[in-house]
GUKOLTOR-507962 format. One record per residue (C-alpha): residue number from 1; residue in one letter; x, y, z. Coordinates in pm, 1 decimal. Example, Ala and Ser with C-alpha at 12.3 -4.5 7.8 and 13.67 -1.06 7.14 Angstrom:
<zafis>
<zafi num="1" residuo="a" c1="1230.0" c2="-450.0" c3="780.0"/>
<zafi num="2" residuo="s" c1="1367.0" c2="-106.0" c3="714.0"/>
</zafis>
This chain:
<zafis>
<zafi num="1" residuo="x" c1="0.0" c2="0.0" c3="0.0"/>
<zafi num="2" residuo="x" c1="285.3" c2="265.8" c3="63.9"/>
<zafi num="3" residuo="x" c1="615.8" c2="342.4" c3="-18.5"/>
<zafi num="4" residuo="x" c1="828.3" c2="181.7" c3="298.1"/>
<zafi num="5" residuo="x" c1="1242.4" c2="178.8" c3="347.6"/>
<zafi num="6" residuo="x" c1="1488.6" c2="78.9" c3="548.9"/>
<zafi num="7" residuo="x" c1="1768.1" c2="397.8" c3="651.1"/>
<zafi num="8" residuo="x" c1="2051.9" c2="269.2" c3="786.3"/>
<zafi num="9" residuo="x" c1="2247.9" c2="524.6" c3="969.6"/>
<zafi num="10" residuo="x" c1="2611.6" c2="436.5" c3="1178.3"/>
<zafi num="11" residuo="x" c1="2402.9" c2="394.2" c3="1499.0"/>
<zafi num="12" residuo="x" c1="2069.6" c2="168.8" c3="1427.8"/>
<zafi num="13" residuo="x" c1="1856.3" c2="151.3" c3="1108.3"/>
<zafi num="14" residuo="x" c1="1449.6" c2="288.4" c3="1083.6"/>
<zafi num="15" residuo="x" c1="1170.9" c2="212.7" c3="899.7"/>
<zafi num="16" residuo="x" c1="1043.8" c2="531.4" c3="713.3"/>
<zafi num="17" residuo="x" c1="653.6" c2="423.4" c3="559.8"/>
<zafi num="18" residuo="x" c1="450.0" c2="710.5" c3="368.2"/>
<zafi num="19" residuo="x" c1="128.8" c2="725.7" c3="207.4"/>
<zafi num="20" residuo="x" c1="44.2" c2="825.0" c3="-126.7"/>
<zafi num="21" residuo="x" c1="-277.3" c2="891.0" c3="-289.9"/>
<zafi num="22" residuo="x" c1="-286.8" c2="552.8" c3="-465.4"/>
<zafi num="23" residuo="x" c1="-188.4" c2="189.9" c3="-359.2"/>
<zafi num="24" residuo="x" c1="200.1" c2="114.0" c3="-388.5"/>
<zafi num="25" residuo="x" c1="156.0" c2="-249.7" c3="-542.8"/>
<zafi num="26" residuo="x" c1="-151.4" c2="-113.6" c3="-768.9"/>
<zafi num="27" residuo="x" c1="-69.4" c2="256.5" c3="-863.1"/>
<zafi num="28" residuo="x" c1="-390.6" c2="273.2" c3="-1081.5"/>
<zafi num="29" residuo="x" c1="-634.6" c2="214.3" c3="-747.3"/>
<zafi num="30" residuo="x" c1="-657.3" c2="569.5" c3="-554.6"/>
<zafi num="31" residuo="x" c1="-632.3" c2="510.7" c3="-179.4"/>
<zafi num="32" residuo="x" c1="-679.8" c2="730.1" c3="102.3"/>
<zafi num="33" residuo="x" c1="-359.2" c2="951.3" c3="177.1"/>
<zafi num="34" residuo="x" c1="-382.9" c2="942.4" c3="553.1"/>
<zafi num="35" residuo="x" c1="-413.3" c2="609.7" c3="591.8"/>
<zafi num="36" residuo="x" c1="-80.2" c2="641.2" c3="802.9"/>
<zafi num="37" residuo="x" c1="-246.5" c2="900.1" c3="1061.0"/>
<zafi num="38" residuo="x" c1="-492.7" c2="587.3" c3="1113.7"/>
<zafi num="39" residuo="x" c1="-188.8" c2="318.6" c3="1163.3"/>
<zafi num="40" residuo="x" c1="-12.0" c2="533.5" c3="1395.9"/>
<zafi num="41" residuo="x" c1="-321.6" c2="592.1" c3="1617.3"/>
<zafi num="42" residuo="x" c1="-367.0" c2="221.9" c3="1649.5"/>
<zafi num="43" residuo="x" c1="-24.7" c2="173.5" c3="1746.3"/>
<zafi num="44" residuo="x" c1="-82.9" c2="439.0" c3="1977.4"/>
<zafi num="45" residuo="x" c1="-400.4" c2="296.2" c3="2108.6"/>
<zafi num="46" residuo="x" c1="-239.3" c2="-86.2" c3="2133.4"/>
<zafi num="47" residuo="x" c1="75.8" c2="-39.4" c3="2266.1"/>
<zafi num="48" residuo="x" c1="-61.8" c2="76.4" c3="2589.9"/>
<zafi num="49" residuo="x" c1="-116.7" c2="-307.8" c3="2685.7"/>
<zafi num="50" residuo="x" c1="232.4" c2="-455.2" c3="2685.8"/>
<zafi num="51" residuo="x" c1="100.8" c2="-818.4" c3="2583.5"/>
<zafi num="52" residuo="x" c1="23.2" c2="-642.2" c3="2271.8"/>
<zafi num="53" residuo="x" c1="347.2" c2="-383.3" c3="2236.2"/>
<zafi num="54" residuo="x" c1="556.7" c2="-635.7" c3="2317.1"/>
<zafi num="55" residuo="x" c1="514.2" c2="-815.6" c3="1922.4"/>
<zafi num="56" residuo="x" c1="420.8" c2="-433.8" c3="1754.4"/>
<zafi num="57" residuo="x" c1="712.4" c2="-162.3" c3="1674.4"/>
<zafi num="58" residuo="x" c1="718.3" c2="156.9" c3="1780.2"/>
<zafi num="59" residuo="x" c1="657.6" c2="502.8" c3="1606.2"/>
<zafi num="60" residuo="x" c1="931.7" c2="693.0" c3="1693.6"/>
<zafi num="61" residuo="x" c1="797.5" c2="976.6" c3="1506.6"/>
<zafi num="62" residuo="x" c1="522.0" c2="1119.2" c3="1323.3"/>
<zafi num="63" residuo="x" c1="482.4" c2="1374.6" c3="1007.7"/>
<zafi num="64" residuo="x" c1="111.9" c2="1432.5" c3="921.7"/>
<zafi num="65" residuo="x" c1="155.3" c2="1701.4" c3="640.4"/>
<zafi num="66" residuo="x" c1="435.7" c2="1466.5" c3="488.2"/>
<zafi num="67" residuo="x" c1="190.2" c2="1154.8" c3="541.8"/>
<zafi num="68" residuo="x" c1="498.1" c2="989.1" c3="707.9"/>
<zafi num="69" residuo="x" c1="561.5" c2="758.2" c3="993.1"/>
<zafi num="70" residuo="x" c1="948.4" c2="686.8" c3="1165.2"/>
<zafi num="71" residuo="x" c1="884.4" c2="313.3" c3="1270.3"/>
<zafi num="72" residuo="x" c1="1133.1" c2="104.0" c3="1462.7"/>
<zafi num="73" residuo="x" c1="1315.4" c2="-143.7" c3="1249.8"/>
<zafi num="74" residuo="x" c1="1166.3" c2="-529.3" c3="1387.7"/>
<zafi num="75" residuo="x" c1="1513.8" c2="-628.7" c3="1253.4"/>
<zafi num="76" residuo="x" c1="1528.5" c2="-862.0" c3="1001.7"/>
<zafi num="77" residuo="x" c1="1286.2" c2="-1118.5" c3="972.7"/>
<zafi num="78" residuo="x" c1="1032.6" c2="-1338.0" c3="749.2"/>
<zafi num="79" residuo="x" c1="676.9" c2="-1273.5" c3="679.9"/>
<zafi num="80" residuo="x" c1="398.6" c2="-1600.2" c3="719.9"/>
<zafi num="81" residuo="x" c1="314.4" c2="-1586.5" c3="300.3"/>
<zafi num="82" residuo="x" c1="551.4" c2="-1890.5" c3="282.1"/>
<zafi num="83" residuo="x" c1="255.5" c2="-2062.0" c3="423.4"/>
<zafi num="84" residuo="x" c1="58.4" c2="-2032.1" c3="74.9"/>
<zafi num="85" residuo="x" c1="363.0" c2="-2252.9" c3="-66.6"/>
<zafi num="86" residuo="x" c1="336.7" c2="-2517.4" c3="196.6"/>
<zafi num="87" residuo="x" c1="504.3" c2="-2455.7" c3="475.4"/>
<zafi num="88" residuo="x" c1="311.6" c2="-2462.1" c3="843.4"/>
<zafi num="89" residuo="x" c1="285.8" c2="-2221.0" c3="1122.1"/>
<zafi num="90" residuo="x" c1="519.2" c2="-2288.8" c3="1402.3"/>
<zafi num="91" residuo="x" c1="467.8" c2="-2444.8" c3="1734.6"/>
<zafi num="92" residuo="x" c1="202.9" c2="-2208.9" c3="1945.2"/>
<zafi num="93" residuo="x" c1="185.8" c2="-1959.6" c3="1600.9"/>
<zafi num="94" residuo="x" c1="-177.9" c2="-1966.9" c3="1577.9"/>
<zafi num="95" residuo="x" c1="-231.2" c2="-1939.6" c3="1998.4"/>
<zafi num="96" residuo="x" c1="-39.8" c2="-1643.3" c3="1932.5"/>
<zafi num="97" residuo="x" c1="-198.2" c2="-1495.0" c3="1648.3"/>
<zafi num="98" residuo="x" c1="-553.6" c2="-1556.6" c3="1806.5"/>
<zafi num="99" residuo="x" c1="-378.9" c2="-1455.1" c3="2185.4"/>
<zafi num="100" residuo="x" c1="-349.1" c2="-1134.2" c3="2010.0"/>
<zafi num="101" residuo="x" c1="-624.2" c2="-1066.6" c3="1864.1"/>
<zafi num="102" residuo="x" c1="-800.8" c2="-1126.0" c3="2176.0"/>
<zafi num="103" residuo="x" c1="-580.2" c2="-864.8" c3="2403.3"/>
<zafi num="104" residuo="x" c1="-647.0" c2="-612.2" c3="2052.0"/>
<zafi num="105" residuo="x" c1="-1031.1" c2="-702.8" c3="2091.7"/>
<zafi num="106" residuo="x" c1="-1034.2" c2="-635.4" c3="2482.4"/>
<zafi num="107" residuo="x" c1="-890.1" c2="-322.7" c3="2437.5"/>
<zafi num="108" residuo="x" c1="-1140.7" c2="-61.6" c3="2588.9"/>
<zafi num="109" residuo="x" c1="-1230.7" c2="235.8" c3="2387.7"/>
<zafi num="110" residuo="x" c1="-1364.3" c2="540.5" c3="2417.9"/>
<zafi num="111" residuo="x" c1="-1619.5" c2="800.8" c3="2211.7"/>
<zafi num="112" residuo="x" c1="-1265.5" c2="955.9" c3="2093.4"/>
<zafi num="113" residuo="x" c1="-1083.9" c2="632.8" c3="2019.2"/>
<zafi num="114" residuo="x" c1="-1378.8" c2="514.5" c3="1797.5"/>
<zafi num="115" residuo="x" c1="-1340.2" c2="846.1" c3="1637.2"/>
<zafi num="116" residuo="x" c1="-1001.0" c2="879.7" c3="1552.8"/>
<zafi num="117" residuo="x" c1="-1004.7" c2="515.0" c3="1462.4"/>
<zafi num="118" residuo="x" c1="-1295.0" c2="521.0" c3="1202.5"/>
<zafi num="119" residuo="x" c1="-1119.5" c2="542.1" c3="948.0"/>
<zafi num="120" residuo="x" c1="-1397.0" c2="546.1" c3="676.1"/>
<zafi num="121" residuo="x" c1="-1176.8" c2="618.3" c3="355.4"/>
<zafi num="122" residuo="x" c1="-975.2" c2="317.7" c3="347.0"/>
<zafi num="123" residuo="x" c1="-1302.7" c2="107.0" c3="522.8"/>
<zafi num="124" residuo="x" c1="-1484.5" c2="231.6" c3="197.0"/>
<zafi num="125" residuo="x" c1="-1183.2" c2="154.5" c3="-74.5"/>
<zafi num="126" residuo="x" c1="-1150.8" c2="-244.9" c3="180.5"/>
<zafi num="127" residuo="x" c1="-1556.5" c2="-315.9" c3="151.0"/>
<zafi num="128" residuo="x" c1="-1536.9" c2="-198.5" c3="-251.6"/>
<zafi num="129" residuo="x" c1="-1260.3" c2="-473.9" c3="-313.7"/>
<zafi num="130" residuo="x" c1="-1360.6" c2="-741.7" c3="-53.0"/>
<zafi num="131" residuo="x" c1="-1777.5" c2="-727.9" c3="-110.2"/>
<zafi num="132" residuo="x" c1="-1851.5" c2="-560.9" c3="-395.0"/>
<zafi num="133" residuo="x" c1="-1603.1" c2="-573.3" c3="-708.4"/>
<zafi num="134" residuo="x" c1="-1584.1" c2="-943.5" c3="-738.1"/>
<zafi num="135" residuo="x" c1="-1968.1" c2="-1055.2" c3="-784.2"/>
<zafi num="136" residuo="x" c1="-1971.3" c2="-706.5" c3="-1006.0"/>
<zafi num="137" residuo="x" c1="-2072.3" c2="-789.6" c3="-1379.8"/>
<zafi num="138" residuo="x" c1="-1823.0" c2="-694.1" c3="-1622.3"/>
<zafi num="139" residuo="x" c1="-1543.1" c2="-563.2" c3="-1348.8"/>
<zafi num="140" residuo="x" c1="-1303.5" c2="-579.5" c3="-1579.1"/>
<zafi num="141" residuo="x" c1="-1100.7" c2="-869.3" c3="-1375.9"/>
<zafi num="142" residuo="x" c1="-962.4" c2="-1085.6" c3="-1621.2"/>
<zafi num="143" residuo="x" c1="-956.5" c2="-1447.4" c3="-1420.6"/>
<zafi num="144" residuo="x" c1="-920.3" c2="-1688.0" c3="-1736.3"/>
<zafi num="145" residuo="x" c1="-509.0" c2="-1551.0" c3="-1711.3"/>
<zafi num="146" residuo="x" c1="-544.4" c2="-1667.3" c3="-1312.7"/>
<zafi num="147" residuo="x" c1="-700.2" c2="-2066.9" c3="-1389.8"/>
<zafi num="148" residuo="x" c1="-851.9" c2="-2135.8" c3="-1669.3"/>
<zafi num="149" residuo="x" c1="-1242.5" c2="-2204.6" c3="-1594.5"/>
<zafi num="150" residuo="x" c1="-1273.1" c2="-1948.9" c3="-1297.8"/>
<zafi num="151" residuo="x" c1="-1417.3" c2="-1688.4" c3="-1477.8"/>
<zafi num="152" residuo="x" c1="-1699.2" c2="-1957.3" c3="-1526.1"/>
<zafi num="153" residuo="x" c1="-1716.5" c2="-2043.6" c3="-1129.1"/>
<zafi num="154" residuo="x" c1="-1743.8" c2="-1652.6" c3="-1107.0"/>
<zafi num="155" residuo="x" c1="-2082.9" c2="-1631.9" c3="-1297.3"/>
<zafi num="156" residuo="x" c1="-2200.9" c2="-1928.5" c3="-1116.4"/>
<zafi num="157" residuo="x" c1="-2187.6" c2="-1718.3" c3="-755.3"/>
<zafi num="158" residuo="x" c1="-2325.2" c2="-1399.3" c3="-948.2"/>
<zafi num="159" residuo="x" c1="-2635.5" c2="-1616.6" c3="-1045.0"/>
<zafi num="160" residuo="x" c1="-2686.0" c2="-1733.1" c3="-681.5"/>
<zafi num="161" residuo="x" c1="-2899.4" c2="-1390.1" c3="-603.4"/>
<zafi num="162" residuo="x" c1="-2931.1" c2="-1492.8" c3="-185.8"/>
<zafi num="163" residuo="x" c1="-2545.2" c2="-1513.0" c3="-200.9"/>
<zafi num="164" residuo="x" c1="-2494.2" c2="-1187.5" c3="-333.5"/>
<zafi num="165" residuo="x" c1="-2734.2" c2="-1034.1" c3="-142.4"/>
<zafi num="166" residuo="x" c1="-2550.3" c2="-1186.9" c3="155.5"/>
<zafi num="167" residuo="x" c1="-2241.1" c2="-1093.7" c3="75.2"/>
<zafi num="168" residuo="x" c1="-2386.8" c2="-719.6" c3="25.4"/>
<zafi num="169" residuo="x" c1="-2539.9" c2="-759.3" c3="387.4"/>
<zafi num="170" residuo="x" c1="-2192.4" c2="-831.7" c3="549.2"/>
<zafi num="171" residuo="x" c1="-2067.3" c2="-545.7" c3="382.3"/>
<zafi num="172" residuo="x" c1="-2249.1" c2="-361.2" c3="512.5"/>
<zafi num="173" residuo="x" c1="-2211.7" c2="-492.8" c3="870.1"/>
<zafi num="174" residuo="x" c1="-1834.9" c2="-386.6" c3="795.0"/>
<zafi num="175" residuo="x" c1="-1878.3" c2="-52.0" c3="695.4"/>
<zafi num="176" residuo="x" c1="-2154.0" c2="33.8" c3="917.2"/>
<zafi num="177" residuo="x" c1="-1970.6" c2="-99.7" c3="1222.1"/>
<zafi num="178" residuo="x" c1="-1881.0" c2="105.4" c3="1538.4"/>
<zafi num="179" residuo="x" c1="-1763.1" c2="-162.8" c3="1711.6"/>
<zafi num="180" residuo="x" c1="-1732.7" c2="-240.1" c3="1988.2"/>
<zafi num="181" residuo="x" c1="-1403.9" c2="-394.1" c3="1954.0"/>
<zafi num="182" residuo="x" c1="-1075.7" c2="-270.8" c3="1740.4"/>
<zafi num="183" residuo="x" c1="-961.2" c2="-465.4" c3="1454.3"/>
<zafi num="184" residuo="x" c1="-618.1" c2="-465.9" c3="1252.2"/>
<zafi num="185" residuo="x" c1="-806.1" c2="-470.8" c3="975.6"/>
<zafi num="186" residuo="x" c1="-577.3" c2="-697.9" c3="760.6"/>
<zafi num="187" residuo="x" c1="-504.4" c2="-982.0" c3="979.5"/>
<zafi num="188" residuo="x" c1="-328.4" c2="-1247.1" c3="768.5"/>
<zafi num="189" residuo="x" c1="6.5" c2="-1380.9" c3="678.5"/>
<zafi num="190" residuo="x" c1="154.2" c2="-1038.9" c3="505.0"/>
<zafi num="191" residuo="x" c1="131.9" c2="-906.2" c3="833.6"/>
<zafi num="192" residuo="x" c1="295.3" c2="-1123.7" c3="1062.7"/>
<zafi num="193" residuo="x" c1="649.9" c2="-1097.4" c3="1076.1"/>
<zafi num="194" residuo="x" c1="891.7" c2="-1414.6" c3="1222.0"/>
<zafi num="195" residuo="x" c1="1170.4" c2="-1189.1" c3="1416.6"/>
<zafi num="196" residuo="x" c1="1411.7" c2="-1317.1" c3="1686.5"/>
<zafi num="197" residuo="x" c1="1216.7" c2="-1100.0" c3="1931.2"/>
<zafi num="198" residuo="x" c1="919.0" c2="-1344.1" c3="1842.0"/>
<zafi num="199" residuo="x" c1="630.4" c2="-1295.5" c3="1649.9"/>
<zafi num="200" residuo="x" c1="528.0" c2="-961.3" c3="1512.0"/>
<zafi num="201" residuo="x" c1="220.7" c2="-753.6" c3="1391.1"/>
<zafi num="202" residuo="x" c1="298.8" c2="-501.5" c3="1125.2"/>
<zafi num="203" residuo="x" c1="96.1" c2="-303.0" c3="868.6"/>
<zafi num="204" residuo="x" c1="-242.2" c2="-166.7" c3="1079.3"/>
<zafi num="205" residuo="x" c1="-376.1" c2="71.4" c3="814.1"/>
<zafi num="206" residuo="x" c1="-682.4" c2="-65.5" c3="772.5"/>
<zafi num="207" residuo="x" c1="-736.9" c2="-64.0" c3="1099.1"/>
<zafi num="208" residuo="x" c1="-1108.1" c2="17.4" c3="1235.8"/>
<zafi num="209" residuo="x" c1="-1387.6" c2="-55.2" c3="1524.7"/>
<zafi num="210" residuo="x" c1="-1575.4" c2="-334.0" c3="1447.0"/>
<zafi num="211" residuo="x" c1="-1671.0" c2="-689.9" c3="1528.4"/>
<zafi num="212" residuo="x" c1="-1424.6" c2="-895.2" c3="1644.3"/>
<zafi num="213" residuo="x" c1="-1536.2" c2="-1138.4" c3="1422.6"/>
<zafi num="214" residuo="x" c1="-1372.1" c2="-962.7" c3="1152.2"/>
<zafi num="215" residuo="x" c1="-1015.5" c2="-1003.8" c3="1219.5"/>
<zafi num="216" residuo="x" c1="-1049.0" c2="-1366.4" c3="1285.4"/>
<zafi num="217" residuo="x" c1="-1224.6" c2="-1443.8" c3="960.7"/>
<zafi num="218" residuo="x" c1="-938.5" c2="-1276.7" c3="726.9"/>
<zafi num="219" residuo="x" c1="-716.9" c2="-1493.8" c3="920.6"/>
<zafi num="220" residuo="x" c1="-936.0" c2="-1839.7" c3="899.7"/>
<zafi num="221" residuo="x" c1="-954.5" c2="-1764.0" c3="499.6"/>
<zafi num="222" residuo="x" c1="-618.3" c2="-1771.2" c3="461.0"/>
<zafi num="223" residuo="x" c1="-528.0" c2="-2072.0" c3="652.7"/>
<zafi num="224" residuo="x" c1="-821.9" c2="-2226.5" c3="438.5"/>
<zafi num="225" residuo="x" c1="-606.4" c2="-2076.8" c3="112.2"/>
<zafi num="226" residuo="x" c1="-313.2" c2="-2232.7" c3="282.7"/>
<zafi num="227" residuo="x" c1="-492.8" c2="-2580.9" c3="251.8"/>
<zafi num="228" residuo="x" c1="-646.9" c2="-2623.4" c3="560.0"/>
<zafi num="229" residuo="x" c1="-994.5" c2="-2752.7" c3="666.6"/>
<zafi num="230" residuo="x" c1="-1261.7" c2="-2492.7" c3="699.4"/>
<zafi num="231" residuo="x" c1="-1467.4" c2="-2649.6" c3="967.3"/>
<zafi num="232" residuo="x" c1="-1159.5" c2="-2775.5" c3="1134.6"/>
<zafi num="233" residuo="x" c1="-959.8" c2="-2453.5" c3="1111.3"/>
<zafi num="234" residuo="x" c1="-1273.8" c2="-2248.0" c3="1247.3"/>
<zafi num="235" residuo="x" c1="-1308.5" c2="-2482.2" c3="1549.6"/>
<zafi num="236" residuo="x" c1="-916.1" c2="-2422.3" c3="1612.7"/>
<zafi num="237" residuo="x" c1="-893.8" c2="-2070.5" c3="1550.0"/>
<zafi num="238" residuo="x" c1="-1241.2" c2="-2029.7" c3="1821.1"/>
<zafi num="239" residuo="x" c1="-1068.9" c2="-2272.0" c3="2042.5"/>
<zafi num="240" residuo="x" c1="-736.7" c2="-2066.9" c3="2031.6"/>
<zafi num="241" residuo="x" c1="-930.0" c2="-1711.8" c3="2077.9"/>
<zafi num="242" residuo="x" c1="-1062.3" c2="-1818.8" c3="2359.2"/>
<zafi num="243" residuo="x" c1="-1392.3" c2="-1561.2" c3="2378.4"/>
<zafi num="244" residuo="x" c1="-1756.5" c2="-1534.0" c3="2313.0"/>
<zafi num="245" residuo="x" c1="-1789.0" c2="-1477.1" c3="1910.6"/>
<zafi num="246" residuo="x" c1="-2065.3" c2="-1575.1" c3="1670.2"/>
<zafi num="247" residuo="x" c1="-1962.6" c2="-1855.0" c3="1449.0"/>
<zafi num="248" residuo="x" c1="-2225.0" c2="-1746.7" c3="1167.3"/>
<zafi num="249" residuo="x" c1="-2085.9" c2="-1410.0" c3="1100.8"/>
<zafi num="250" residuo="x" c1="-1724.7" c2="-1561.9" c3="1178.3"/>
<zafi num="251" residuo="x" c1="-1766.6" c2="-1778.0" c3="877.5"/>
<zafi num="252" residuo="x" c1="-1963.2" c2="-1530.5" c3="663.2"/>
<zafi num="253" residuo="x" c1="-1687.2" c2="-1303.3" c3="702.3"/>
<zafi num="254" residuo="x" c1="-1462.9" c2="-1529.9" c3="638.4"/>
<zafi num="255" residuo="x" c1="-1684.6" c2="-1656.3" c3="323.1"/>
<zafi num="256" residuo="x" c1="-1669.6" c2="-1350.3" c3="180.8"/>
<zafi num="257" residuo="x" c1="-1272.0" c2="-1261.3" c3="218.3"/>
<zafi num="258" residuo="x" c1="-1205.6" c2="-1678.2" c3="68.1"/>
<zafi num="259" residuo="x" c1="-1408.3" c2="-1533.6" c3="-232.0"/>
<zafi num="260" residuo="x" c1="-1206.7" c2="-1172.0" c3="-264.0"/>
<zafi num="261" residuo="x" c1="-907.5" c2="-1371.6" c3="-281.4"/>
<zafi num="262" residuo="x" c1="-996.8" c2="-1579.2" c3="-538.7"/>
<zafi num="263" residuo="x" c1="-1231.5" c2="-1367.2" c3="-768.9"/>
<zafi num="264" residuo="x" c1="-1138.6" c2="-967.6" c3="-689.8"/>
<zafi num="265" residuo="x" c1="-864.3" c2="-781.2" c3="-770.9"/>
<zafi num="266" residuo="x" c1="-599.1" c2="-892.2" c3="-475.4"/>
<zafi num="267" residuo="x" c1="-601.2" c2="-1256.0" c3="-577.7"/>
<zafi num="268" residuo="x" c1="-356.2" c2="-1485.8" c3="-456.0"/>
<zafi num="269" residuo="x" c1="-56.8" c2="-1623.0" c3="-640.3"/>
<zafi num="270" residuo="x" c1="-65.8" c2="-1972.2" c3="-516.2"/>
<zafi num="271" residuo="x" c1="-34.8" c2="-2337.2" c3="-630.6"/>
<zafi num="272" residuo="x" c1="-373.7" c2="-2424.8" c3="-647.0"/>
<zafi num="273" residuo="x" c1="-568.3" c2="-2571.0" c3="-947.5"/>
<zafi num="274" residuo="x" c1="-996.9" c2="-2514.4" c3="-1044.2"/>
<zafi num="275" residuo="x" c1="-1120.9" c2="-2794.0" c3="-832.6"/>
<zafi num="276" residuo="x" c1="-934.0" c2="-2622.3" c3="-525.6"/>
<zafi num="277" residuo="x" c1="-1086.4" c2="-2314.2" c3="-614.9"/>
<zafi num="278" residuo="x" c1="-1410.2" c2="-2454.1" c3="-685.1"/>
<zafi num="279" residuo="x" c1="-1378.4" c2="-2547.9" c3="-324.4"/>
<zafi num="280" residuo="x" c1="-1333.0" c2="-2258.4" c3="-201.6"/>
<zafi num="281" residuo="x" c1="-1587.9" c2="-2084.4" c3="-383.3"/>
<zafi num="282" residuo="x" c1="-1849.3" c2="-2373.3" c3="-232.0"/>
<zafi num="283" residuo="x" c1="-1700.8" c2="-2303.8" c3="112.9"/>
<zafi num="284" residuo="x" c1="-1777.6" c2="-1911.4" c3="65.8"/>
<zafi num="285" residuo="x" c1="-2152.1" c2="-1995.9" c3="-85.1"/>
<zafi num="286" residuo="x" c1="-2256.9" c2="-2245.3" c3="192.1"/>
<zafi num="287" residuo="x" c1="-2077.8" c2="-2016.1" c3="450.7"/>
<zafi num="288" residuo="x" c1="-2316.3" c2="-1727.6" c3="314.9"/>
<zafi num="289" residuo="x" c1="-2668.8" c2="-1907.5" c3="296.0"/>
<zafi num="290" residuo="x" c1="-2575.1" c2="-2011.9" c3="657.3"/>
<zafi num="291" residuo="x" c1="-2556.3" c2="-1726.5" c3="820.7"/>
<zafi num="292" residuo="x" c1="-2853.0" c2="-1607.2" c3="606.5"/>
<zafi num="293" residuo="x" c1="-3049.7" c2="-1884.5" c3="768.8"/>
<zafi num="294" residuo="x" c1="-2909.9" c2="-1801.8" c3="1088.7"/>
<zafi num="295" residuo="x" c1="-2999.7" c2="-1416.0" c3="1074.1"/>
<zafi num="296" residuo="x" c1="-3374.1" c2="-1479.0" c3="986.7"/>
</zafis>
């Protein structure tokens, strides 16, 4: 999403991140330019508990009119993405992850917290790309060059009108939301960092109140990507939270993120032919109607 480097100076070396008025990776996609103001307030906010600052880096300094952020440098260190390729989290990973999560979720906040942590720009540009550009006709997404065949698994979920319409209904849960508890925003593999100080949480810029079973669904669709189970990995990742959630809109969450990431514009590049799609795409559609049923 932003331009980020590493300045090495003859004492320590710094992370310098700035925002621009379009995303880094996709230049043509305008993005909101102080999306940094809302990352820095939510390591503000979350580094007050130290269960949570003790796997989050600092801001060491802040330029609003310059949209830039002076970060502490984790160090050097490994993302979780390799996880797409085959490899597994670590011993206690996920307790952590979901550990984390839960001290984020807990965090009390108040009428100015909510505020400053709205965050509606970059909520609005997130729901466009996770709920409504994918099941759009003619978006312009060109998945034949993806797997060929998905493009045909795409107009089969368009033509299920209660999916849709479900999918439109938790979008709107997540861009109405005020709460009541603060999400990352983006909690999957890109930003968890492997560092010898343990694991880290990086890249909060799409943080925002909300349900708390947002966070945990980005996370369960990507461990599904990753080739896991989806009722097994949504009875481990509840059993490793720990908390009261609802399961329904855990999964339709989760439903619709599994079908972002295979159908919209931030696909994922990973080893994984049309029947594993297809699979995913069944998982997302019976994942919707259920929670339909269970909101009647």
């Amino acid at each position: 999403m932003n331009r980020t480097l590493r300045a090495c100076t003859n004492q320590r070396s710094l992370i310098l991140k700035q925002s621009f008025p379009y995303c880094a990776r996709f230049p043509e996609i305008p993005a909101p330019i102080d999306r940094i103001a809302s990352e820095v307030a939510f390591y503000g906010l979350a580094r007050q508990v130290p269960a949570l600052a003790a796997h989050m880096p600092e801001i060491l300094g802040f330029a609003p009119d310059d949209h830039l952020a002076l970060i502490e440098d984790l160090g050097e260190g490994s993302d979780l993405l390799s996880i797409y390729a085959g490899a597994s989290l670590g011993a206690g990973e996920l307790e952590k992850l979901c550990g984390l999560a839960r001290e984020l979720h807990a965090l009390p906040l108040s009428p100015d917290d909510t505020k400053s942590l709205r965050n509606t720009a970059m909520r609005e540009l997130n729901h466009e790309h996770i709920f409504d550009i994918p099941l759009r006709h003619n978006n312009g997404i060109d998945l034949e060059s993806t797997t060929r065949g998905l493009s045909e698994l795409a107009a089969d979920a368009r033509a299920d009108r209660a999916y849709v319409d479900g999918v439109a209904a938790l979008g709107e849960i997540y861009l109405r939301s005020d709460g009541p508890a603060l999400q990352h925003g983006d909690f999957y593999p890109g930003s968890f960092l492997r560092t010898e100080r343990g694991l880290m949480i990086i890249d909060p810029e799409f943080a925002f109140p909300g349900p708390p079973e947002f966070d945990l669904s980005v996370l369960i669709a990507h461990l599904i990507i990753a080739g896991g189970e989806p009722d097994s990995i949504v009875d481990d990742v509840l059993a490793a939270y720990g908390a009261s959630i609802d399961r329904r809109l855990l999964e339709g969450l989760a439903a619709c993120e599994l079908m972002r990431r295979t159908l919209g514009v931030s696909r994922l590049a990973v080893d994984v032919d049309l029947d594993g799609k297809r699979a995913w795409i069944e998982c997302s559609r019976a994942w919707v109607h259920a929670w339909i049923r269970a909101s009647r």
